[in-house]
N, C-alpha and C positions, 0 to 999 in steps of 0.2 A: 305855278311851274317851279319845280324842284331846281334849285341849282345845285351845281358838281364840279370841280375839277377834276377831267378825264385827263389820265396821263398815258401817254404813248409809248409802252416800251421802247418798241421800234426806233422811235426819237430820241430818247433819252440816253446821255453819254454821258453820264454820273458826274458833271460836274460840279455839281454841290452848288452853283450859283443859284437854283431857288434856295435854299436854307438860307443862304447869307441873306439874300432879299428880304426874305421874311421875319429873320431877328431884326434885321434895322430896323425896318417897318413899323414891327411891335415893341420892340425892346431899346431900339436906340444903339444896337451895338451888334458886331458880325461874329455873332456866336452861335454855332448849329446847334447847340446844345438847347437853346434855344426857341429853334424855330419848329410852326408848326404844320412843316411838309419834314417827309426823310427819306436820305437816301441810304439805304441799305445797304451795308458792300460784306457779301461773302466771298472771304479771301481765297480761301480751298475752293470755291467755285471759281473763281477769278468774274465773278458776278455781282451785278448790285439790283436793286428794286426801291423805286421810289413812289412812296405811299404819303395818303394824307386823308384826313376824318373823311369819310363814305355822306356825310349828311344824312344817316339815315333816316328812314320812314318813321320808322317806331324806335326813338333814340332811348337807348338803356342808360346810359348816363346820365339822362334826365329823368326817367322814372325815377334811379337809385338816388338821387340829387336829396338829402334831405331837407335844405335850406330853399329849395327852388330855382336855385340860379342859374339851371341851363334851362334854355327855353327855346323851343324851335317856330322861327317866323311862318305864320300860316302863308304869307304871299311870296316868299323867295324858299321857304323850307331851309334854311340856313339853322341850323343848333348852334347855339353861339352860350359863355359862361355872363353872367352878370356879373361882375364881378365885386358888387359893391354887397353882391347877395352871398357871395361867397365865403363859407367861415373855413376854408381849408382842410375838410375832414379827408380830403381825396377818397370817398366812396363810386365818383365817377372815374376816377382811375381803374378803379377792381372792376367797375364794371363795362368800361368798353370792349367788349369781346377783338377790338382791334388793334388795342392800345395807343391810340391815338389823342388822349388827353393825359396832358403832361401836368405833374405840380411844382412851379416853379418856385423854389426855396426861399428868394428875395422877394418876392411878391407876397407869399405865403399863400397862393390863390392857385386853383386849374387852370388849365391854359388847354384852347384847341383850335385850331381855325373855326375862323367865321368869314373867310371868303372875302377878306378884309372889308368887312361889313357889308357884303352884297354886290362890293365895287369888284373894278377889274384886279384878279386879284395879282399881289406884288411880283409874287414867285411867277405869274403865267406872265407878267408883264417881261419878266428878264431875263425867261428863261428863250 
């Protein structure tokens, strides 16, 4: 069984309190910049959209991965980075057609959600 975080427009009032969750989480520190949910805010719209990796089927950032370090769990489906496999060429950058794999500069590594590893994840917990 695939997992996903499904986000509700409807529900969502752009408070940016999943991002902060999810940098401490992963990063130790409340920086959006950071984190690996986002909210979107177009100003001329007076609108926002908050998005985060799709866990796809057929993950492109793991195909293009050329060190192998994205790997999708066969029992949760979760795409998550290895990171210890990671030599930071950010080719799975170019290639998530959603952009949802970030390169963090101080790590030198990808960065994408992994669902905070299967568990309940941070951002749904506080949001």
């Amino acid at each position: 069984m695939s997992k996903r975080i499904r986000i509700e427009p409807s529900k969502c009032i752009g408070c940016k309190t999943c991002e902060l969750a999810c940098s401490f989480k992963h990063h130790g520190m409340f920086a959006p910049s950071l984190s690996r949910i986002y909210n979107e805010v177009f100003l001329e719209e007076a609108s926002f959209v908050t998005v985060t990796c799709q866990q796809c089927d057929d993950p492109w950032c793991a195909r293009a991965c050329p060190s192998g370090a994205i790997i999708k769990h066969p029992d949760t489906g979760v795409v998550e980075v290895i990171e210890e496999k990671c030599v930071g060429c950010r080719t799975c950058v170019s290639a998530c057609p959603f952009g949802m794999i970030k390169y963090v500069e101080y790590k030198q590594k990808a960065d994408k959600c992994n669902l905070c590893g299967g568990d309940y994840p941070e951002c749904v917990a506080f949001c």
